[in-house]
C-alpha positions in Angstrom: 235.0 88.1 15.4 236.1 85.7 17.7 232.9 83.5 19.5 232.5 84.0 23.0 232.6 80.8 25.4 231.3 80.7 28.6 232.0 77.7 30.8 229.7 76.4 33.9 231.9 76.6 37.1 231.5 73.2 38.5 232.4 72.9 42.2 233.2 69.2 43.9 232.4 69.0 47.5 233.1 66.5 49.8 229.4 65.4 50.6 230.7 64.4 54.3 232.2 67.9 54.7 228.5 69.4 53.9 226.9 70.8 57.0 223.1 70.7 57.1 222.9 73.8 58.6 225.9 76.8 59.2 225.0 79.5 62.2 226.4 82.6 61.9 227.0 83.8 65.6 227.0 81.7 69.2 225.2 84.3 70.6 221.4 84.4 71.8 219.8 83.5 68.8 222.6 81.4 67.6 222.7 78.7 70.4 218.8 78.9 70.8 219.0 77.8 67.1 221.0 74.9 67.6 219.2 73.7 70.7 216.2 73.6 68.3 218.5 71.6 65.6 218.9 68.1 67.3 219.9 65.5 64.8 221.1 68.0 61.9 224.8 68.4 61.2 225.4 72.0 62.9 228.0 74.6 62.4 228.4 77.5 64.7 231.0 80.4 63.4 231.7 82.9 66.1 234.3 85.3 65.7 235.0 85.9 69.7 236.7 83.3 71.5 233.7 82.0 73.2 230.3 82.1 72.8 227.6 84.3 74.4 229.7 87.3 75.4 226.6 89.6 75.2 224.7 87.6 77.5 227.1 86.8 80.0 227.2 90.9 80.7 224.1 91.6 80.6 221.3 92.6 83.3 223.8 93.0 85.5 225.5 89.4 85.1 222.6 87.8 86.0 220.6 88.3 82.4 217.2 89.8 81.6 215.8 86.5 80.0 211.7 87.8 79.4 209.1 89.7 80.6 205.5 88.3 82.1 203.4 90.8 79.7 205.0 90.3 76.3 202.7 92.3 73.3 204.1 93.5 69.7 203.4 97.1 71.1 206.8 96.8 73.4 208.9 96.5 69.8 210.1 99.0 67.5 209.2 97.3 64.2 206.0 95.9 62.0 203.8 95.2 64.2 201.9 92.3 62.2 205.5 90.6 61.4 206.7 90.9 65.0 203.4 89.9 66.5 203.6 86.6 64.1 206.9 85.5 65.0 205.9 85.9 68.8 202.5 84.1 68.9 205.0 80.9 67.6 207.2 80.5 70.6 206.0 83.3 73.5 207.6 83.6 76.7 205.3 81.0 78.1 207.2 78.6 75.6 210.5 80.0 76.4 209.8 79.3 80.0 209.2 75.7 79.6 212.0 75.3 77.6 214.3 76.5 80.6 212.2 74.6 83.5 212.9 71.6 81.5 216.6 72.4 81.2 216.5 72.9 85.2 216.7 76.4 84.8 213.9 78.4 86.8 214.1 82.2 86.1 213.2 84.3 89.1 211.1 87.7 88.7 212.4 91.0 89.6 211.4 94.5 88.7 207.6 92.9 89.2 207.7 91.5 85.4 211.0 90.5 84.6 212.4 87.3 84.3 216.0 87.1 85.2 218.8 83.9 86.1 218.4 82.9 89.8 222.2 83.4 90.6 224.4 84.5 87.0 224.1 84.6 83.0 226.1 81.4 83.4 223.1 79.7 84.0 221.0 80.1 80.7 224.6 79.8 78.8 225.5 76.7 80.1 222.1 75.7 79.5 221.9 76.4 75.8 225.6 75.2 75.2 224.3 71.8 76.6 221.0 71.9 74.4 223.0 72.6 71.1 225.3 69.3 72.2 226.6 67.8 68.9 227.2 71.2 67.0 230.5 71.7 65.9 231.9 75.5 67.3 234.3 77.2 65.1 236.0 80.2 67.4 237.9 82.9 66.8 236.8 82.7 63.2 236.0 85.6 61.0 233.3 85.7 58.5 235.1 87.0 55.3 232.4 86.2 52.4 229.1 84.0 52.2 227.8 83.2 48.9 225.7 80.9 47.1 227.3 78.1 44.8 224.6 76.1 43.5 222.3 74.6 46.2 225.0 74.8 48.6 226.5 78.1 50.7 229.8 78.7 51.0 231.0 80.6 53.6 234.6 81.9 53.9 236.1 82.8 57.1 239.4 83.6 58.5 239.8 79.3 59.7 238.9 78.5 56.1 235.9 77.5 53.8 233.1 76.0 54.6 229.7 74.8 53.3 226.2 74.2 53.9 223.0 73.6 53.1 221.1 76.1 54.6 222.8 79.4 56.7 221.0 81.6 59.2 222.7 84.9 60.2 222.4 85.3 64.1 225.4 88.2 64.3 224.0 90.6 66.1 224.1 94.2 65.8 226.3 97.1 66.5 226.2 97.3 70.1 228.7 96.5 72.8 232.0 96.7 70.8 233.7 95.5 73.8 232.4 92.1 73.0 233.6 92.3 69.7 229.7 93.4 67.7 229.8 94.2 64.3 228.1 94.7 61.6 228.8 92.0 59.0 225.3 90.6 58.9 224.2 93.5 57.5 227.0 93.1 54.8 225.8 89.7 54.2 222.1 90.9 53.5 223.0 93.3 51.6 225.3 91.0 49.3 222.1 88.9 48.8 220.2 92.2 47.7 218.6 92.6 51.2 217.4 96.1 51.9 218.6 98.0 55.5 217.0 100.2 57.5 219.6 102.7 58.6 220.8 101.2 61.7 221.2 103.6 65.1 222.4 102.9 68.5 219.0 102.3 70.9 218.3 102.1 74.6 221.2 104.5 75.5 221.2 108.0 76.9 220.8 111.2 75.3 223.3 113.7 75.1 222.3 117.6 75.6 222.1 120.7 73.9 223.3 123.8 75.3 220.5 125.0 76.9 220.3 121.9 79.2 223.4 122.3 80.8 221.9 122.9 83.8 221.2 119.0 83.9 224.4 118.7 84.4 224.9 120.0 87.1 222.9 117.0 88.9 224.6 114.2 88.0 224.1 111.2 89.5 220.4 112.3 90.3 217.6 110.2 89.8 213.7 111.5 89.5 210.8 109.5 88.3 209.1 110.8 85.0 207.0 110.6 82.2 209.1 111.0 78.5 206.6 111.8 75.3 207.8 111.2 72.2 205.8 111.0 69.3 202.8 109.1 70.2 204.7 106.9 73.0 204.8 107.9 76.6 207.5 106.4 78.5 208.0 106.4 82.0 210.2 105.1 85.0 213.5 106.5 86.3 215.4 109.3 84.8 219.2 109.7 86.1 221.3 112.5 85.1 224.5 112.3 84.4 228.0 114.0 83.1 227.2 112.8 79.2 223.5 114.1 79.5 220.6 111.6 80.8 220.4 108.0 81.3 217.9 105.4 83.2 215.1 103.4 82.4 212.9 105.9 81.0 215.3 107.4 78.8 216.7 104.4 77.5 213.3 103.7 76.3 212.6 106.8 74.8 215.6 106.8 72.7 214.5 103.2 71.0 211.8 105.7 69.8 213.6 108.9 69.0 215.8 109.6 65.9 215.6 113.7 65.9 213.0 116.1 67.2 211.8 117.1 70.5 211.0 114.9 73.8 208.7 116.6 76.3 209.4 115.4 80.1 206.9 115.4 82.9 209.0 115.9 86.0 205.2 115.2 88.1 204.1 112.6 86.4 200.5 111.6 87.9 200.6 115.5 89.9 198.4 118.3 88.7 200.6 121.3 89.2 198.0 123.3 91.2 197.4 121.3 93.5 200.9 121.3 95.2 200.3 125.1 96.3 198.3 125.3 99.0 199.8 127.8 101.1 200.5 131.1 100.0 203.1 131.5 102.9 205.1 128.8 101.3 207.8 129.3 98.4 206.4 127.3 95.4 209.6 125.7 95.1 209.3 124.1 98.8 206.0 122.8 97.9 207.2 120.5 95.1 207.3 117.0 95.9 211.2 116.6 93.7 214.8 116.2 95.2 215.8 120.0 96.3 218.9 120.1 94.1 216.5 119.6 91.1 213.7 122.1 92.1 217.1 125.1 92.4 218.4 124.4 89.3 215.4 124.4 87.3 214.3 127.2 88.9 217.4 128.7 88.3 218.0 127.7 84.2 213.8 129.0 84.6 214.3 132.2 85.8 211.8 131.6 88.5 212.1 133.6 91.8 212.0 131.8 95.1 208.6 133.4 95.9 204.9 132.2 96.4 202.8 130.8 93.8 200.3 132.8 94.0 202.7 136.1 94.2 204.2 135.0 90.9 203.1 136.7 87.7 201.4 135.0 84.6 204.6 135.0 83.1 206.4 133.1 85.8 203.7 130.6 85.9 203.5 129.8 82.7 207.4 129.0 83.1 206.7 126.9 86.2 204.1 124.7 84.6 207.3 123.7 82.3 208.0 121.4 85.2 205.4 119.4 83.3 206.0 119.5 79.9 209.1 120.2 79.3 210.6 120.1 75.8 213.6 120.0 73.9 215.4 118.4 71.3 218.4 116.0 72.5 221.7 116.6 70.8 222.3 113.0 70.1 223.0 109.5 72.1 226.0 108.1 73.8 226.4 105.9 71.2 226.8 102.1 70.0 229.8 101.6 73.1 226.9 102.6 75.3 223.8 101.1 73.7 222.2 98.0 74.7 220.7 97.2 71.6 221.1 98.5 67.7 217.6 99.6 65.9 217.2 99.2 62.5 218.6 96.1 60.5 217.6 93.7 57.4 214.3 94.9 56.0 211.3 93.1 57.6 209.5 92.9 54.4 212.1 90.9 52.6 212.0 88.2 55.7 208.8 85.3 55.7 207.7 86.1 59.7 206.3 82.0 59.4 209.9 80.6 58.8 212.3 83.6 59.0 213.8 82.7 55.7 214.8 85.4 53.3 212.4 85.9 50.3 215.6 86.9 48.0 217.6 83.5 48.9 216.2 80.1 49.3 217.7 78.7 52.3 218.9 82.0 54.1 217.1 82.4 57.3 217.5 85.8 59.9 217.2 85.7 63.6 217.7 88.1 66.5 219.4 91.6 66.1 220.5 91.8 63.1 216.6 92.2 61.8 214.7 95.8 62.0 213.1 94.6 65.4 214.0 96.0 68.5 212.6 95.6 71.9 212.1 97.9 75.2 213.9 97.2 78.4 212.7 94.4 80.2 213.8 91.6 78.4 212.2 92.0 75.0 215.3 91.9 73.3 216.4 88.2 74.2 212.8 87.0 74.3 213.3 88.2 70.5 216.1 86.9 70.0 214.8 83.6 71.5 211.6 83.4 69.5 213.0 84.7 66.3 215.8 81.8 66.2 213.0 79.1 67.2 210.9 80.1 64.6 213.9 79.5 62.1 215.1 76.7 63.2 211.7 75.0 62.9 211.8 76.6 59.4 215.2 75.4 58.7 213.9 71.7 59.9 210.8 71.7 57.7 213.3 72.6 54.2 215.9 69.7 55.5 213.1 67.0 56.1 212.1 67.8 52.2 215.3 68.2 51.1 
């Protein structure tokens, strides 16, 4: 029997080729990492050919930065773990950091914080802040593993390595800007556990018997969406694919299957609106006239008094405030904002953002099972998450 032999792979690295730190993504939470890395030896691997393609499209150009009222109860996600990474670097903090960069958000929507004039702004701003990194473009991440103390990570512009990596890809959202889903690879390849990931603030699509919303597209009512325990409300706009707007793009952060229940009077008590018996019920309700005929006509309801309609017919009428259904599905990731779900929470240290599984691999943004509401939770996230590594990633390298 012949004696097996196993020999140690030994690798030789260059110890001037050695990166202190490799970022994976120069989005968000990448550069906001780097700002936060002066004086390390930086490496930012982005796979599009410039960095920050997310933010330079979104809130209209002019991107949703933060919010003024900023709680763990506008996430989808442990609340303890998101409420901890938060209270580190809130949107107070965030805030100061742009003033001192010369950039002074201005508030729209009453509570959100957006760039005075274009998305340019904050990009330019955290490009300048992350000064000294070295950008690798156009580059795709093909494996990351651990050799010793060091990573290596292998990418389509060749091998590099590092002493410490944080993942800042992103999630599955906005395809056009090139989003994918090899952080989640790269967790799982370190034994990372991931909650099933699903697109999230993004419209819902329709089952049969809600055709007749359809038929307003382009339509937009104000209501109140219940699901579960959460009640969301703002805007609702119909359109071809099913419904869309504010409210509903909230509502779907929250729903995976099941019933919603809408209240097309939010703040109205139904009775009230029918004071004259001369009137038709339907003239007396306070909702766009194209809306009030169609549900009364997917309702069945005749064009008659209130108080000349029958129990029945009532009881159908009073739908207008609680009415439920199941949606079919979303529009999907091309259409989503964000992506819920991600790399297990509980496998992640909230003080640090380091894994638990991998000494010196830290998580930020997306690609974790946090997601925010509309508003500007999302990049405050994002923001807070990578700060919080960063300072983690600083605290290792000074006791390296």
């Amino acid at each position: 029997m012949e004696e097996t032999v196993v020999t140690e792979v030994v690798v030789v690295v260059d110890i001037n080729s050695i990166y202190d730190v490799a970022i994976l993504g120069a989005g968000a939470a990448g550069l906001m990492a780097a700002s936060h890395l002066k004086r390390r030896k930086v490496l930012i691997v982005e796979h599009n050919k410039k960095p920050a393609a997310k933010i330079a499209i979104s809130g209209g150009g002019r991107c949703n930065i933060t919010n003024k009222h900023l709680s763990s109860s506008n996430y989808l996600g442990k609340n303890q773990f998101v409420s901890t990474v938060l209270e580190q670097f809130d949107n107070e903090e965030l805030l100061n950091f742009l003033h001192n960069g010369g950039l002074k958000p201005v508030v729209r929507k009453e509570s959100q914080y957006f760039c005075p004039n274009s998305a340019k702004e904050i990009i330019d701003l955290l490009l300048h802040s992350c000064n000294g990194a070295d950008f690798l473009y156009d580059a795709e991440i093909e494996a990351l593993e651990k050799v010793g103390d060091l990573f290596s990570i292998k990418t389509s512009k060749g091998s590099f390595y590092a002493k410490k990596v944080l993942v800042a890809t992103g999630g599955l959202s906005f395809t056009t800007v090139g989003a994918s889903g090899i952080g989640y690879k790269i967790a799982e390849s370190f034994g990372h556990n991931i909650i099933p990931t699903r697109p999230a603030l993004v419209g819902l699509t329709l089952q049969p018997q809600q055709v007749w919303m359809k038929s307003l597209s382009g339509l937009s009512v104000s209501v109140a969406i219940t699901v579960g325990r959460r009640i969301l409300t703002g805007d609702m706009l119909f359109a071809h694919k099913g419904i869309s707007g504010p409210a509903v793009l909230n509502a779907s952060l929250y729903w995976n299957q099941g019933k919603i229940t809408i209240d097309f009077l939010p703040g109205i008590k139904l009775k009230s609106l029918f004071k004259s018996s001369k009137k038709t019920a339907a003239s007396q309700i306070p909702l766009p006239k194209r809306f009030v005929k169609a549900f009364f006509d997917a309702l069945e309801l005749p064009n008659i008094s209130y108080n000349a309609m029958t129990e029945s017919q009532k009881q159908r009428l009073s739908l207008i405030k609680s009415y439920a259904f199941a949606p079919a599905g979303t529009f999907g990731y091309t259409k989503a904002e964000v992506t819920k779900g991600g790399i297990l929470t509980d496998e992640i240290d909230p003080f640090t953002m380091q894994s638990h599984l991998v000494d010196g691999l830290f998580f930020a943004g997306e690609v974790v099972d946090v997601t925010g509401e509309l508003g500007g939770y999302n990049f405050q996230w994002a923001f807070s998450s990578a700060v919080v590594a960063a300072r983690g990633i600083n605290f290792q390298l000074t006791s390296y």
